[in-house]
C-alpha positions in Angstrom: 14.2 -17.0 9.3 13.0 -16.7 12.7 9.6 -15.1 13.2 9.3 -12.0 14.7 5.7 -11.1 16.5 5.5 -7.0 17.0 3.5 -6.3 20.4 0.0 -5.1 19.6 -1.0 -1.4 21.3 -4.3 -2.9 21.5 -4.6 -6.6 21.7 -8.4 -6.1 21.3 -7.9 -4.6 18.0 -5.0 -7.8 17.4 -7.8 -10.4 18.2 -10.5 -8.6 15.8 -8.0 -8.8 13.1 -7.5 -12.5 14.2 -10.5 -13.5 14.4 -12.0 -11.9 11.0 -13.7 -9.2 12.7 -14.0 -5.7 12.3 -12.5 -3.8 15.5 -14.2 -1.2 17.0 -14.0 2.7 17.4 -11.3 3.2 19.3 -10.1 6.7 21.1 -6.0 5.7 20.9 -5.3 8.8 23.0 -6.5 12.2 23.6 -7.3 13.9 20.7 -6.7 11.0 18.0 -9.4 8.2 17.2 -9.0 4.8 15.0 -11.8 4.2 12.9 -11.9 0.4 10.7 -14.2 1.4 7.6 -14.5 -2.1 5.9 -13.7 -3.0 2.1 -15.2 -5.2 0.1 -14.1 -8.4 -1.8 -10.8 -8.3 0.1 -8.8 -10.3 2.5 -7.8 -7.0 4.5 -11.5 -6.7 5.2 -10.9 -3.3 6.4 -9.2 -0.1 6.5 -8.1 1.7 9.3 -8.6 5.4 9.0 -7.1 7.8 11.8 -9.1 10.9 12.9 -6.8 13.6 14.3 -8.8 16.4 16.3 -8.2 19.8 15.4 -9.3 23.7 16.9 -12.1 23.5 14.3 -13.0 20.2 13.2 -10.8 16.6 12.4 -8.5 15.9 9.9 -8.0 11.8 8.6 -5.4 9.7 7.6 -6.4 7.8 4.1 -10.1 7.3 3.6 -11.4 4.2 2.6 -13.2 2.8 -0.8 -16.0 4.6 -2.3 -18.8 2.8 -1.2 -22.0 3.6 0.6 -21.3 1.0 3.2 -17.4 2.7 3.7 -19.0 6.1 3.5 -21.4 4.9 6.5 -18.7 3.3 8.8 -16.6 6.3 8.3 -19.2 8.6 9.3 -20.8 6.5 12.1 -16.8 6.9 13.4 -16.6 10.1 13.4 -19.9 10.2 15.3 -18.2 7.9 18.5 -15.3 10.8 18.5 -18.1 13.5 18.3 -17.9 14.4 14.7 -19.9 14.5 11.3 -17.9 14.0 7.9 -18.7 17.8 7.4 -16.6 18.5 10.2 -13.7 17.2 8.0 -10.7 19.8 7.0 -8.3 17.9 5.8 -7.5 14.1 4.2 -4.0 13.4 4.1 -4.0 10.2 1.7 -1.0 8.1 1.9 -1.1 6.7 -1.1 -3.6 6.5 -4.5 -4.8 2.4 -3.9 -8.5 2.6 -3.7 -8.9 1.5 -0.6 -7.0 4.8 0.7 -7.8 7.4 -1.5 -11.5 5.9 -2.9 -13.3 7.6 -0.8 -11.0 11.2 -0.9 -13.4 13.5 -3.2 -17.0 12.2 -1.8 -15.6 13.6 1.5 -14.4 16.5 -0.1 -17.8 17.4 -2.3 -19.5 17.0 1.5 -16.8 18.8 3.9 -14.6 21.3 1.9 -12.2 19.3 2.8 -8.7 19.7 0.9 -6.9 16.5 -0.4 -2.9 15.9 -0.4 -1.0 13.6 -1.9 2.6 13.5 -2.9 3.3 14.4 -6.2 4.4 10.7 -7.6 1.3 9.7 -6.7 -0.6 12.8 -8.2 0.9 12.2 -11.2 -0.4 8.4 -11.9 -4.3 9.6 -11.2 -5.1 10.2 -14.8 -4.2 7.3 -16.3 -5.5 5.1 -13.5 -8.4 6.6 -13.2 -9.7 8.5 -15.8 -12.1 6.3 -18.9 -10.5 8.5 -21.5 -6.7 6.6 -20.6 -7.6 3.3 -18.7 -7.5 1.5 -21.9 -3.8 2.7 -22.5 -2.8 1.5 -19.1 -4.6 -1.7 -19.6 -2.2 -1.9 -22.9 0.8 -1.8 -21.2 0.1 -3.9 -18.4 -0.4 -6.8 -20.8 2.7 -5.6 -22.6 4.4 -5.8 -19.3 2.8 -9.5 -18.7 3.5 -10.9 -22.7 7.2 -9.8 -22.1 7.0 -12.1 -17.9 6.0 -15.0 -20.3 2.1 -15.2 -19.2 0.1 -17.8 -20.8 -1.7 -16.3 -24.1 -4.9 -17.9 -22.5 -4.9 -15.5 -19.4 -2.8 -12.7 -20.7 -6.4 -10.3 -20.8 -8.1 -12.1 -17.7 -5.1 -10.9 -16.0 -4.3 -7.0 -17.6 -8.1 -6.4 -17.1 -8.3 -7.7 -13.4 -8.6 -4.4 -11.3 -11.1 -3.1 -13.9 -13.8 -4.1 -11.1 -12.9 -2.0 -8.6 -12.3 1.6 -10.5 -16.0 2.4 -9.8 -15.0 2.7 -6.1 -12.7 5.5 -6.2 -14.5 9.2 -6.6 -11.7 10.5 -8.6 -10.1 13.7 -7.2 -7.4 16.0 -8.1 -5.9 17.0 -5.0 -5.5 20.4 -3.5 -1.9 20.1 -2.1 1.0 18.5 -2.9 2.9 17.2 0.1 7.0 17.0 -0.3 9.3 15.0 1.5 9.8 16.1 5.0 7.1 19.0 4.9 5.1 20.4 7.8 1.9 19.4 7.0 0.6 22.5 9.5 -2.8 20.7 10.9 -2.8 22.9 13.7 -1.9 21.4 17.7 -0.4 18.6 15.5 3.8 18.2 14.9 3.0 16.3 11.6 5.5 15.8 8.9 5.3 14.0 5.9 7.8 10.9 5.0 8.2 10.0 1.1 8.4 6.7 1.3 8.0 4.6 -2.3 7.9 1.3 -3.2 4.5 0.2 -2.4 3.4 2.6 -4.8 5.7 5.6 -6.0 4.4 8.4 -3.8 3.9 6.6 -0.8 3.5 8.8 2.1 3.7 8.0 6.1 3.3 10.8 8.4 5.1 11.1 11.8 4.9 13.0 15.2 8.0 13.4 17.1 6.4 15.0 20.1 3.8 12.3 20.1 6.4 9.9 19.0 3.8 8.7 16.5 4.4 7.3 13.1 1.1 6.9 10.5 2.9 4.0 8.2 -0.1 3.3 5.4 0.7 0.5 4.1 4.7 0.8 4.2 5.0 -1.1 7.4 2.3 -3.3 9.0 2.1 -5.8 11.8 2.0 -8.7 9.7 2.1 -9.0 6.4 4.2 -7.4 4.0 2.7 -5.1 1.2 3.1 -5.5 -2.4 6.1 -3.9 -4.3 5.8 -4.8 -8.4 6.9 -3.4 -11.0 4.0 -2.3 -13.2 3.1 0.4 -16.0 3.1 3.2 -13.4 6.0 1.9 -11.0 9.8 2.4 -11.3 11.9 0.5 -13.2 13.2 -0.8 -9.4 10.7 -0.5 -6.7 12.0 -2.9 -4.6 15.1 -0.9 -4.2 13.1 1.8 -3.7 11.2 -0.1 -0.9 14.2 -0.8 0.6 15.6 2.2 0.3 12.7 4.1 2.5 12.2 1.1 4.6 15.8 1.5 5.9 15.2 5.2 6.7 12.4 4.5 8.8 14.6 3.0 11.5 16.0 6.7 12.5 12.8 7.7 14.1 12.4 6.6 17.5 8.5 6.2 18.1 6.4 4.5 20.6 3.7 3.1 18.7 3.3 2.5 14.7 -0.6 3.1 13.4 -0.9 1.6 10.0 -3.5 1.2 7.3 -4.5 -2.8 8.2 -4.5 -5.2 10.8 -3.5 -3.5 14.2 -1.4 -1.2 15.5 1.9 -2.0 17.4 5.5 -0.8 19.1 8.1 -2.3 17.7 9.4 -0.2 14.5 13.1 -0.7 14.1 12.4 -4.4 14.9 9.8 -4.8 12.2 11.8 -3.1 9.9 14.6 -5.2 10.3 12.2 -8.4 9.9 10.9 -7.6 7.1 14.3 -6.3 5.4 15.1 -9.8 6.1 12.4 -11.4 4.9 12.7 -9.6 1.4 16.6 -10.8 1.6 15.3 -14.5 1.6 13.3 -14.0 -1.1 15.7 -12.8 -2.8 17.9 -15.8 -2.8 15.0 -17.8 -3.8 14.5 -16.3 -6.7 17.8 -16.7 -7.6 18.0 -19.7 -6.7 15.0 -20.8 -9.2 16.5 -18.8 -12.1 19.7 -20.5 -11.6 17.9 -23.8 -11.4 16.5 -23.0 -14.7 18.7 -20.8 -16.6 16.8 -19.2 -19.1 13.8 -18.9 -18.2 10.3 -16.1 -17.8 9.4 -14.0 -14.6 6.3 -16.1 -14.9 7.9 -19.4 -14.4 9.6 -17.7 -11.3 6.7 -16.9 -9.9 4.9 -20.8 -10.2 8.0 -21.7 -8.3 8.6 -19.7 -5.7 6.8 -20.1 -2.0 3.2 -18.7 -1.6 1.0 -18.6 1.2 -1.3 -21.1 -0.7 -1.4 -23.1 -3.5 -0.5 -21.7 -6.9 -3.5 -23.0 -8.9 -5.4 -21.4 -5.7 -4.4 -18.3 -6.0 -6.9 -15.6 -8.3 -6.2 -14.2 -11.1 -5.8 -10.4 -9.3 -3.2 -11.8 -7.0 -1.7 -14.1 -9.6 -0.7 -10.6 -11.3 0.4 -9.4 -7.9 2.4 -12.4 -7.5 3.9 -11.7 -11.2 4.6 -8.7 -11.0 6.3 -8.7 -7.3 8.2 -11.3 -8.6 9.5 -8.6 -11.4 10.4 -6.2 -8.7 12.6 -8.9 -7.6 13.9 -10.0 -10.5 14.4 -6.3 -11.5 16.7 -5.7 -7.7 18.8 -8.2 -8.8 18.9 -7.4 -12.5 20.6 -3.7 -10.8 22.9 -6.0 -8.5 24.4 -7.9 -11.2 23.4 -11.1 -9.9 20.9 -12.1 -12.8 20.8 -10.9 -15.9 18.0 -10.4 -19.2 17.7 -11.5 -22.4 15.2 -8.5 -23.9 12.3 -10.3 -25.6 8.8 -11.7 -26.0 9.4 -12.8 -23.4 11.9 -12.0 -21.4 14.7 -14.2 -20.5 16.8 -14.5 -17.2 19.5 -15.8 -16.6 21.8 -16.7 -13.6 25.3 -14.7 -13.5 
């Protein structure tokens, strides 16, 4: 597949992310600021949180992890655009990953600041994050990861590996729930709210048409492309899902995309169409290893397929990831007929 390279709206912000740094403050235009808040232990080394100016104080886009050095760069942000975090009204969170929604209810105890999500998303919080259910979900996802044919010796290295970062979400029930295509009324702002699942199930983006805007989260970035597995709180096909929203994105005609990583760009339909492709090719390599090996586990799959490094490499989180994406593909063509499974301890696929 021929690479396609997006045009960066700020090819500062292209060569921070380039060179491993953390961009700066930046006003994008009047009235609308782009603030990196930093995570830790993670390759996407930051989070880019939007500040939206409003009659009576700012609203954001997504939040960042709850830690005291996020909490910091957040607020030292909002200072450059002329703001404190108790000016905060509103934190429109595009989906419930920690490094958006982590920091959601500390704002919130500080600001008054009400929190929306979309429902699907709403609905996962209690198992994810509350002590009373994380064992349950903990169950399942090495239920999920016997049945993909994971080695007994790091079946519970593997179900237990996002324990660690629980403690950096302040767990928050929302105060709205935001619907497909509502008018999310932030006030001298056209904003609507896009259901877009597949990177998790209420994934949200949020677009402007007067602006000609569009806040993607994590559904569509300049670079990489996020994660869509099938785990204990995903669909039984998030890829199609994925997909699904990815292709509806295309209809809106904006001049500049402002994700959740790396940098913002102008090329939507383009990068849409890229990565459409891109999950197309990988597609036919996975079915091309399960009918190389007729009969065989989700986890062999994943040894086999391409990775951007080394299997033995890769840690144990993203070795999960890896499974589990891997599952979301094997589950897309599992619905298209073009492999098929043999129910079991583990789970057999086979090629049609």
């Amino acid at each position: 597949m021929t690479k396609f390279v997006v045009t960066a709206a700020n090819e500062a912000q292209r060569a921070a992310w380039l060179g491993g740094e953390l961009p700066p403050v930046e006003k994008v235009r009047p009235g609308l600021w782009s603030i990196p808040v930093p995570i830790p232990i993670n390759p996407l080394r930051y989070v880019l949180v939007y500040a939206l100016e409003l009659p009576d104080g700012v609203a954001i886009v997504d939040a960042g992890w709850n830690t005291d050095e996020a909490f910091q760069a957040l607020a030292d942000g909002l200072a450059v655009a002329g703001f404190e975090v108790t000016d905060v009204k509103a934190v429109l969170v595009t989906h419930i990953h920690p490094d958006h929604y982590g920091l959601a209810g500390r704002i919130r105890e500080v600001s008054g600041a009400w929190i929306g999500l979309h429902p699907a998303d709403a609905g996962l919080l209690r198992d994810r994050y509350d002590d009373e259910f994380i064992e349950s979900l903990v169950a399942r996802e090495r239920a999920l990861l016997v049945r993909s044919g994971v080695p007994e010796l790091t079946l519970d290295e593997l179900a237990g590996a996002s324990m660690m970062i629980r403690h950096m979400v302040s767990t928050a029930i929302p105060d709205r729930l935001i619907e497909h295509e509502e008018a999310v009324g932030l006030k001298g702002w056209d904003l609507r709210a896009l259901w877009t699942p597949g990177h998790s199930p209420g994934h949200l983006c949020f677009v402007s048409s007067e602006r000609r805007l569009m806040f993607s989260g994590d559904h569509v970035l300049a670079k990489i492309t996020p994660i869509v597995a099938v785990h204990p709180q995903s669909g039984a096909n998030p890829l199609a899902d994925y997909l699904d929203s990815l292709k509806a994105m295309k209809s809106f005609e904006v001049d500049e995309v402002l994700p959740a990583h790396e940098y913002r760009f102008l090329e939507l339909a383009e990068r849409v169409d890229y990565v459409m492709a891109h999950h197309r090719e990988r597609l036919d390599e996975v079915e091309r290893v399960v009918a190389d090996g007729d009969g065989v586990t989700c986890w062999e799959v994943a040894t086999r397929l391409t990775w951007s490094r080394p299997w033995d490499t890769i840690p144990p989180f993203m070795k999960r990831a890896a499974n589990n994406e891997t599952l979301a593909h094997l589950a897309w063509l599992e619905a298209k007929g073009r492999v098929r499974r043999v129910a079991g301890e583990p789970d057999l696929w086979h090629f049609m």
